[in-house]
N, C-alpha and C positions, 0 to 999 in steps of 0.2 A: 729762661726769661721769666722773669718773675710779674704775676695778673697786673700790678700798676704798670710796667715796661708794656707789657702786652697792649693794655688799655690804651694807653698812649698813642700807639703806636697805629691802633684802629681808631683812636680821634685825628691823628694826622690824617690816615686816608680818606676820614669824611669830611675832613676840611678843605681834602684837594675837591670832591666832588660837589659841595658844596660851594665852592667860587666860581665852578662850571653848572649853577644851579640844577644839578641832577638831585632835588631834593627825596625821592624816596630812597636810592642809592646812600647817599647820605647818611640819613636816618637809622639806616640798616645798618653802619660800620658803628657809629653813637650807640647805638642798641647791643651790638657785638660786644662793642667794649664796656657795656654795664653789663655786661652779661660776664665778664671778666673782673671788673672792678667796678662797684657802681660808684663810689665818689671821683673816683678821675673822670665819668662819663656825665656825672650831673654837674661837677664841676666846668669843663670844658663846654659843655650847651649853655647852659648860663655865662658863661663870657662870652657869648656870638652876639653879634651887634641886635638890638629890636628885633627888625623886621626879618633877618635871617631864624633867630629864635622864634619866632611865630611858625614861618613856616616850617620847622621840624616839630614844633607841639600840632598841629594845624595835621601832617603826615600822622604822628603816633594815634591822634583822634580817629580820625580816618581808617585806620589798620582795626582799632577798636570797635569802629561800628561796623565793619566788616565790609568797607567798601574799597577795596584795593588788596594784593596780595603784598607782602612784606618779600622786596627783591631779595634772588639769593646772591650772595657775594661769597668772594676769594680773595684772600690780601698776599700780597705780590710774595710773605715768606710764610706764609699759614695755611694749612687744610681748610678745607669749604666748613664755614660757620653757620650750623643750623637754628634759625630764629621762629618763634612761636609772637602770637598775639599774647599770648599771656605774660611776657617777658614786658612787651612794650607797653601794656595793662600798668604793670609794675613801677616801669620806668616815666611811664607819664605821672602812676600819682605823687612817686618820689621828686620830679621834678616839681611837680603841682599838688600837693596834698590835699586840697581844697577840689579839684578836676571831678567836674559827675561824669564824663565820660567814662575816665577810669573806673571811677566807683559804681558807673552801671555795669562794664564791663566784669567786676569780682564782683558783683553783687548777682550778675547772671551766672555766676559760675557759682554760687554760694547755694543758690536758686535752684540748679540743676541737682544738686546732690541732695534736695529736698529739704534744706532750711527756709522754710516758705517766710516763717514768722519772724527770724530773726532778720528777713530782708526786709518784712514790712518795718520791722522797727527801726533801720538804717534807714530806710528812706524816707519816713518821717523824719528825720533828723536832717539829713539831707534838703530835702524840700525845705523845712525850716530855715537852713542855714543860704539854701541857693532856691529863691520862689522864681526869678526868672526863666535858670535853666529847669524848666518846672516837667517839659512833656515828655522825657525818654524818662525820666524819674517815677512818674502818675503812671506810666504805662507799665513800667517793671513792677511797683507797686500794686498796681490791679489785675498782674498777672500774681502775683506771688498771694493775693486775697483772692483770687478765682482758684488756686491749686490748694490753698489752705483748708479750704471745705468748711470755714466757720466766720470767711468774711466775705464770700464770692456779691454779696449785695451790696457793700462797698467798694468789689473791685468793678463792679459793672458804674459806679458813679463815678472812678476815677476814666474809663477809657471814655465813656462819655465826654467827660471834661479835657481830658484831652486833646478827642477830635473836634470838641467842637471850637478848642482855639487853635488848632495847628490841624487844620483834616486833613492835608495830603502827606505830612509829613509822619502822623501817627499813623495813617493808614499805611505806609512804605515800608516804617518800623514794624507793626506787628505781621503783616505781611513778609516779612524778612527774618524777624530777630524770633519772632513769636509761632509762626509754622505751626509749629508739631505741636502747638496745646490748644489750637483754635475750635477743634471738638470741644473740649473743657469749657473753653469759653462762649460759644455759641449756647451750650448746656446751663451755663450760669444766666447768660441771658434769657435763656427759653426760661426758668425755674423764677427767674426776677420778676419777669413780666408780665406773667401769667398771677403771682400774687399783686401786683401793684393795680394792675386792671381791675382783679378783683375787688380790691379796698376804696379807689376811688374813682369811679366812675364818672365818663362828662365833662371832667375839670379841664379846662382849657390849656392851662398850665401844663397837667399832663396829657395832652393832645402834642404838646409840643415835644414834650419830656423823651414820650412813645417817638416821635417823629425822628428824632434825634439819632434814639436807638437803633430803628431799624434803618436809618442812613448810615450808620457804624456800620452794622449786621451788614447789609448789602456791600460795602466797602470791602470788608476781610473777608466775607463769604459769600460770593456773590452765588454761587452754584448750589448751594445749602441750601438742602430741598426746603428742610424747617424754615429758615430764614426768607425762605421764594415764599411760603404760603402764609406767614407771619405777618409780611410784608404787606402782602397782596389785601389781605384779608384789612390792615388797618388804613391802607389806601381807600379800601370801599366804604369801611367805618365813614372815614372825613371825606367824603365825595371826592376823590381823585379816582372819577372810576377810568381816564382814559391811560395814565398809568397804572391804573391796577391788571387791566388786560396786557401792559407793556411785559409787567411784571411775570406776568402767569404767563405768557407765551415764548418770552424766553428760557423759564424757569421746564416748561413743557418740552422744549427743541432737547433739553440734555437729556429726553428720556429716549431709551430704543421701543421699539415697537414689542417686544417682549416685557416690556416692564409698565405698559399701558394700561395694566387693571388692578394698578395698586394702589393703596390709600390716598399716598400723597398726590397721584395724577388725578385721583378722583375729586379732591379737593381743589387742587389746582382749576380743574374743570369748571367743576361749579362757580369759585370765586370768577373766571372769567366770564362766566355766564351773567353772574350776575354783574358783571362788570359792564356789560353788550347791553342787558334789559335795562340797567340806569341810565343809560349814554346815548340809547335811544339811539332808531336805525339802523342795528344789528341786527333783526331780528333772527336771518338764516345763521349765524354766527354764531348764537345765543343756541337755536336750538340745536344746534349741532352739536356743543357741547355739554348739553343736558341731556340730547340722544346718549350720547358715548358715555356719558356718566352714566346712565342707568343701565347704559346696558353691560357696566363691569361690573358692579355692587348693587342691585334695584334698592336693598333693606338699608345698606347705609350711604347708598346717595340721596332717599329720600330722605334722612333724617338731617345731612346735611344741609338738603334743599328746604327745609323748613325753618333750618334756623336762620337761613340767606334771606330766606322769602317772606315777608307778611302774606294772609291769608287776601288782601284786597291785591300784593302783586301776583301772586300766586291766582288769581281770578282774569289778571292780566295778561299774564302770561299763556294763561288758555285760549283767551281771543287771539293773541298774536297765532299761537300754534293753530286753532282751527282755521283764521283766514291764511295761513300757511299754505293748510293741508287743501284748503278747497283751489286757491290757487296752480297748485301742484299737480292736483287731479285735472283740473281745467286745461294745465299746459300738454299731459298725457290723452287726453280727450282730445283736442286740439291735434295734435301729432296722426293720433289715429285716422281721426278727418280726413287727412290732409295724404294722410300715406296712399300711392298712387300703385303701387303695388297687390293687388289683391290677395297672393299670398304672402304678403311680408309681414313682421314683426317692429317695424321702425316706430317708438314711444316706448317700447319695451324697456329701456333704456330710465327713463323717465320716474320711475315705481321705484326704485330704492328709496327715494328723499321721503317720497310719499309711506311707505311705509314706514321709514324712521320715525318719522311725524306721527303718526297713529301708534305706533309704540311706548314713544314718548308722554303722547297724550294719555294712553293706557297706566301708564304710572301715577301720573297728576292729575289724573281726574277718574277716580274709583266709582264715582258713582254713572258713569258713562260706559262702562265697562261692556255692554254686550250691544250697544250701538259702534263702537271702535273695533270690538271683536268682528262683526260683521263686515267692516269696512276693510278690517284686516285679512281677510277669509275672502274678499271680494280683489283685494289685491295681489295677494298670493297668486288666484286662481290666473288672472290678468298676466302675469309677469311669468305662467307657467309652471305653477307647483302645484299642480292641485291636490296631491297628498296632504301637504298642509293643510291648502283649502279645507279639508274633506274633513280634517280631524276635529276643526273648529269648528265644522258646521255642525258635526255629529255630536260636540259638547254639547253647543249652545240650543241644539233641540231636544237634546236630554234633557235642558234644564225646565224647571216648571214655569218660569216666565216666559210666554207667547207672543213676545211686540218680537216683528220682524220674521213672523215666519213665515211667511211667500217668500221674501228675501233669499233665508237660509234654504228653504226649499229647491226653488230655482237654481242657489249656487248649485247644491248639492247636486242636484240634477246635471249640471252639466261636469260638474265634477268626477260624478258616474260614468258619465258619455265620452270622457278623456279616457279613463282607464276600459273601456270598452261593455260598459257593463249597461246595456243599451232597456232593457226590461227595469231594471231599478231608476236609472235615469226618465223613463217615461210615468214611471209611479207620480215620480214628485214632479215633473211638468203637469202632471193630468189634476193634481190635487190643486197647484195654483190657478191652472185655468178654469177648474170646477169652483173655487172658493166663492161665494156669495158675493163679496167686494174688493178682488183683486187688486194689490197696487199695480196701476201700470205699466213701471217700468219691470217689474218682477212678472206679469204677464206676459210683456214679449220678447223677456227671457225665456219664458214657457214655451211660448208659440216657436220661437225659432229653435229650441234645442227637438222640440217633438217633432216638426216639421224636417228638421233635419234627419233622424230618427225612421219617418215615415218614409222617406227616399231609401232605406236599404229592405222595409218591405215591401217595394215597388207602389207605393202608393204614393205615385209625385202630384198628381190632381188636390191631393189631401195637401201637400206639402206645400202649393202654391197658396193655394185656401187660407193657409195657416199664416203667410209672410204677407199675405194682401191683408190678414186681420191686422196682425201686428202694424205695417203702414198704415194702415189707418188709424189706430190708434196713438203713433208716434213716430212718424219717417226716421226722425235721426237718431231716436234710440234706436231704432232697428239696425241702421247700417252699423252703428258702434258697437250695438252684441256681435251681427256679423264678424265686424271686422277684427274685433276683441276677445269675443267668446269661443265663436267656435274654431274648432282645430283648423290650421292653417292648411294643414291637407285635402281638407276635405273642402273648403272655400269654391274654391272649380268646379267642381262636379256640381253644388249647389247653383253655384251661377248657372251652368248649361241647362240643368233642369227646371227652372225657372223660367228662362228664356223660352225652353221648347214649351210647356205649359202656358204659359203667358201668347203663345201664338197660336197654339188648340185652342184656347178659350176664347180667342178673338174672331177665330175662323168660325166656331160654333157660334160666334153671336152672343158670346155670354160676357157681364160683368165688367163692359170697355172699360170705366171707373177704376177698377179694382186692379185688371190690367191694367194700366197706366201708373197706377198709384206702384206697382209693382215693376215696372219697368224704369218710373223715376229712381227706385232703388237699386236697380242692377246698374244704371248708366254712373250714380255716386260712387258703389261699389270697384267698378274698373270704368273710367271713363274711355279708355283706350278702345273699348269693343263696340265696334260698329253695329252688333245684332242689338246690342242693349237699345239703340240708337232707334234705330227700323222698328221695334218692336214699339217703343216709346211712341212712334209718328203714325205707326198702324192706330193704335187704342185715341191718340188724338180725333183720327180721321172718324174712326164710328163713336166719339161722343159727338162729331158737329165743328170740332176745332180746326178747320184744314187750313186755315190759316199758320196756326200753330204748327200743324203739321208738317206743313209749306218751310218754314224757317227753317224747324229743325233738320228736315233732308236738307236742303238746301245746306246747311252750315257740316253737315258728314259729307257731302259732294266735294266742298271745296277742299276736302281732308282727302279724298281718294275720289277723282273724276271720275276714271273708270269701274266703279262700284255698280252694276248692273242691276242689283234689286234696288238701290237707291235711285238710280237713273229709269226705270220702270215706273218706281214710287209718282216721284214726280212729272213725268209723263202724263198718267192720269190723273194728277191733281190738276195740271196745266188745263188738261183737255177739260177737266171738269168746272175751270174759273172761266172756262171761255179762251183762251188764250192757245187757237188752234198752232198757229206757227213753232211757238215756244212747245208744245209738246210734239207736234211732227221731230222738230230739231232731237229732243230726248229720244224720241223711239228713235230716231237712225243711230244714238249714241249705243241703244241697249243693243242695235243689229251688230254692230260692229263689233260689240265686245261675245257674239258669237252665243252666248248663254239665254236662252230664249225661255228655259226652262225657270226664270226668276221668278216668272208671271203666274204660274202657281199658286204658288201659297199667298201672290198680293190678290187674285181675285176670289178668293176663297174667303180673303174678308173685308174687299167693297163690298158696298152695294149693288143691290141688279140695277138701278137705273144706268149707275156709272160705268157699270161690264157693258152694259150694252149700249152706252153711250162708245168704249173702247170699241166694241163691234163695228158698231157701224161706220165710225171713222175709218178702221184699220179698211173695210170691204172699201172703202169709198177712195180711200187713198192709193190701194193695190190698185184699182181702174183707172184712177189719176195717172199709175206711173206708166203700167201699160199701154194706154192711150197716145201717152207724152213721146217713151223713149223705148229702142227696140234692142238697145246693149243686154250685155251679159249682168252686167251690175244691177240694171233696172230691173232684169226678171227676177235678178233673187232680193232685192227689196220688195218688187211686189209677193213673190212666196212667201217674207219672211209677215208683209203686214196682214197678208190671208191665214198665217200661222194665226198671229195675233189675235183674230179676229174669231176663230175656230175656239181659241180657248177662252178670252170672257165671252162667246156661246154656250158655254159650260162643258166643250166634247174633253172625252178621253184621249191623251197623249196619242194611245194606241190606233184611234180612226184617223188622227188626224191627216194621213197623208189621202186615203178615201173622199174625205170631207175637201180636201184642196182639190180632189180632180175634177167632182163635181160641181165645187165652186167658177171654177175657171171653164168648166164646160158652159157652165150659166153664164159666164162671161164671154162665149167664145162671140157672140152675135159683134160684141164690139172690139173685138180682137182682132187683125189681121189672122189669116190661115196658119200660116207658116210661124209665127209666132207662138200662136198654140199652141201648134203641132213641137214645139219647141219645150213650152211651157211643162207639157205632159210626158216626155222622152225625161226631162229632168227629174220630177217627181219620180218616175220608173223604176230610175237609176238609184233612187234613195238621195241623192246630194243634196243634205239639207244643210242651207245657209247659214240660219239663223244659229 
């Protein structure tokens, strides 16, 4: 069969599938058979009516820009006929000579084997002859000047031109057709832009020009790191800063956590930081990203940060950072307060931002350096590193400027006292408290790490001395070294020794003021401990407060009724407002709960008028009960009020059963016999009630 026979023969079959509009089908048998004869196959599509000839040119286009594949066919007396894009390349333009599809399609192949030049000079011709079908022409054109290496600054004005009269369709194309040279091209743009910026600066004209470009740039390269910070950066330029942060934070998500300390993330950083500081109300945002900037490159994030920043925002930005930082500290302060735990850590949490923040500011503000270093060295030790601490502090006292050395002192001191080194750590408390005009707050730092100090060599008298000075000179710093400073270990031990001190000293009549002031501290410290409580109401009562004092048992009673030295407390406050019933009622509460022994330590620091106002009630009332009632219950109420009565007398534990015999002997005149005799068989026997 001879190629026109053959031809034919595959234009009948694409005439059957074409009246059944299977027009790619079609196309393919037309194509077949110019691939066999091309004038019988351009002959026969050129006699198909209009609209059927449209849609086979309309098919070969399509195949050409590479969106559809070319169906395979089999003709009913022929092996399988293999067809290529380049075939119908051919066949369109011989069908259309004139066709830019086709002649983009050999002109992308011309392209490919590295005729850059000779495409530009086609498609100048081209373009000439066809300015409407202008954009697949200007694109292949400005690729073929982007690969030439001697026109790439007119290929960046043709893609321009392109997208910006056809932007979704040039972006499709080069995104498709253009792939694999988008490097190149991205390069020609970095290389173009960077001289144009230079040459003319400001021009509004090029404000737009620029705008344009990096709306292309982001188009075909959205992911391009260059293009992300290119971007960003000219965003900031013309105040679009709240896409400029859009920009930088997407451009940030395609990075992995391993590739976070590299130029371009560090850049990125920056421009969104400054993105945050112009847009105003970022502030944590902002510094977040200037933290992590500095802290991958310090030498060249501050050079970047200089060119972002003028020297008056760069002054701004310190104030935002230091009311940052004092906020931060303030929410960590606060936490501390507030933690109900006496040995807990809860705020500890709180100190990372806070130190970022002081880090930060250590970079952008040089001449602040050894007040941040201290705050630095103050936070560490806080959050539990005192290694750190220790290394700072041992710098910044080596150095020959002396602002801040109580400060550094102090830390160091307790910094010592963490790693166990209890003689080095008392050196520098002893030098702060000796200083001619200690800062306060670095004083009862002193007091409380040496008072702590003094508890392991048994000198807790000293120890209390030391936390009552401290209180007086600042209650809430105190509790916040406490609860801050010192080791969490050792917190308890501190409170119990304080506590017992603080009720020797009340006992002996010394220093109620000072006690109190030191008992307001233990009750902040753990409010949950009842002794903090009693101790607190004791020191009210011998300054004259028993009102006060009144309350406050009162308000621990309704916490634990059966509380025996509370219910004792108030007993004798009662009896001593006058309010004889109301304290009868409290001593049956203190018998009942069996513990008689409370009374102790409470008359040891009344007063003698008021022990012996308890005297004489308890004698008076024992004879009340006796008199009254002759039960079993009554006699050991009256033993337990003659108990009473023995001890604010001031006797020893040990007589006291002596002292009841002859009490009740002295009683016997109004006693019935047998009662007595009752009375004193009990005592015999030891069964003591109370």
């Amino acid at each position: 069969m001879s190629p026109e026979d053959l031809a034919a023969l595959l234009c009948g079959e694409g005439d059957e599938h074409l009246s059944q509009q299977e027009f790619p089908v079609a196309t393919a048998f037309y194509l077949a058979a110019f691939s066999c004869c091309a004038p019988t196959a351009v002959q026969r599509v050129k006699s198909l009516g209009h609209g059927l000839w449209e849609r086979v040119v309309a098919t070969l286009e399509a195949w050409c820009r590479g969106k559809g594949q070319i169906p395979k066919i089999q003709s009913r007396n022929l092996a399988v006929v293999s067809l290529s894009v380049g075939i119908a390349a051919i066949f369109l333009s011989t069908l259309i000579p004139e066709n830019v599809v086709a002649s983009v399609y050999k002109l992308e192949a011309l392209l490919r084997r590295g005729c850059s030049e000779e495409v530009v000079s086609k498609c100048n011709l081209l373009l000439e002859a066809n300015p409407r079908d202008s954009m697949e022409l200007l694109l292949l054109r400005a690729l073929a000047r982007v690969l030439s290496g001697t026109q790439a600054g007119k290929g960046v004005v043709d893609y321009v031109q392109a997208f910006v009269l056809h932007q979704t369709e040039a972006v499709a194309y080069v995104c498709s057709r253009q792939r694999e040279h988008l490097p190149q091209v991205v390069q020609a743009f970095s290389d173009h832009l960077s001289t144009c910026q230079e040459e003319s600066p400001g021009c509004r004209s090029l404000q737009q020009w620029l705008g344009d470009c990096y709306s292309f740039l982001a188009a075909v390269a959205p992911g391009h790191t260059w293009v992300c910070r290119a971007r960003a950066a000219h965003l900031l330029k013309t105040g679009k800063f709240q896409e400029c942060v859009a920009v930088c934070t997407k451009a940030l998500e395609g990075f992995s956590a391993e590739n976070l300390g590299g130029e371009d993330v560090l850049a990125l950083l920056l421009e969104r930081a400054a993105g945050y500081f112009f847009l105003g109300g970022w502030t944590q945002e902002m510094m977040q990203d200037l933290a992590a900037a500095f802290a991958a490159d310090p030498a060249r994030a501050m050079k970047c940060f200089e060119e972002l920043f003028s020297p008056h925002d760069a002054e701004k930005i310190e104030e935002q950072a230091r009311a940052a930082l004092e906020g931060r500290f303030a929410a960590y302060r606060e936490a501390v307060r507030a933690r109900a735990e006496l040995r807990g850590n809860r705020g500890t949490e709180l100190l990372p931002p806070v130190i970022q923040t002081i880090q930060l500011l250590l970079h952008i503000c040089p001449g602040s350096s050894r007040e941040l270093s201290v705050r630095l060295a103050d936070c560490h030790l806080l959050q539990g590193h005192p290694g750190a601490a220790l290394d700072i502090c041992e710098q910044l006292l080596a150095a020959e400027q002396n602002t801040y050395h109580n400060t550094l002192l102090a830390l160091r001191g307790f910094c010592s006292l963490h790693a166990q080194d209890h003689h080095g750590a008392l050196q520098d408390f002893q030098r702060v408290i000796e200083h001619d005009s200690p800062h306060p707050n670095s004083c009862i730092k002193a007091l409380c790490g040496r008072g702590l100090i003094r508890i392991s060599g048994g000198s807790n008298y000293l120890t209390a001395l030391d936390y009552i000075t401290a209180c007086q000179l600042k209650l809430e710093e105190t509790i916040f070294t406490i609860k801050s400073y010192v080791p969490w270990n050792q917190r308890g031990l501190l409170l119990k020794v304080l506590q017992e001190e603080g009720q020797m000293m009340l006992q002996r009549k010394r220093d109620a003021p000072g006690v109190f002031q030191l008992a307001s501290l233990l009750v902040e410290l753990d409010s949950s401990d009842e002794a903090s409580r009693i101790l607190c109401a004791d020191a009210l009562y011998q300054m004259g407060r028993g009102e006060e004092a009144h309350r406050l048992l009162a308000l621990a009673l309704s916490r634990n009724p059966q509380r025996a030295p509370v219910l004792a407390r108030l007993a004798l406050l009662q009896l001593k407002r006058g309010f004889v019933y109301d304290g009868n009622q409290l001593l049956k509460r203190v018998i009942r709960t069996g513990d008689s022994s409370c009374l102790l330590p409470i008359l040891d620091i009344f007063q003698d008028e008021d022990r012996k106002l308890l005297q004489s009630h308890c004698r008076w009332r024992a004879l009340a009960i006796l008199k009254g009632k002759q039960e079993g219950a009554a006699i050991k109420e009256a033993i337990a009020h003659l108990s009473f009565a023995i001890l604010a007398a001031g006797r020893t534990p040990g007589c006291q059963w002596d002292l009841l015999l002859r009490e009740i002997t002295w009683m016997g005149q109004d006693v019935q016999p047998d009662l007595l005799f009752h009375l004193k068989q009990q005592i015999h026997l030891g069964h003591e009630v109370v």
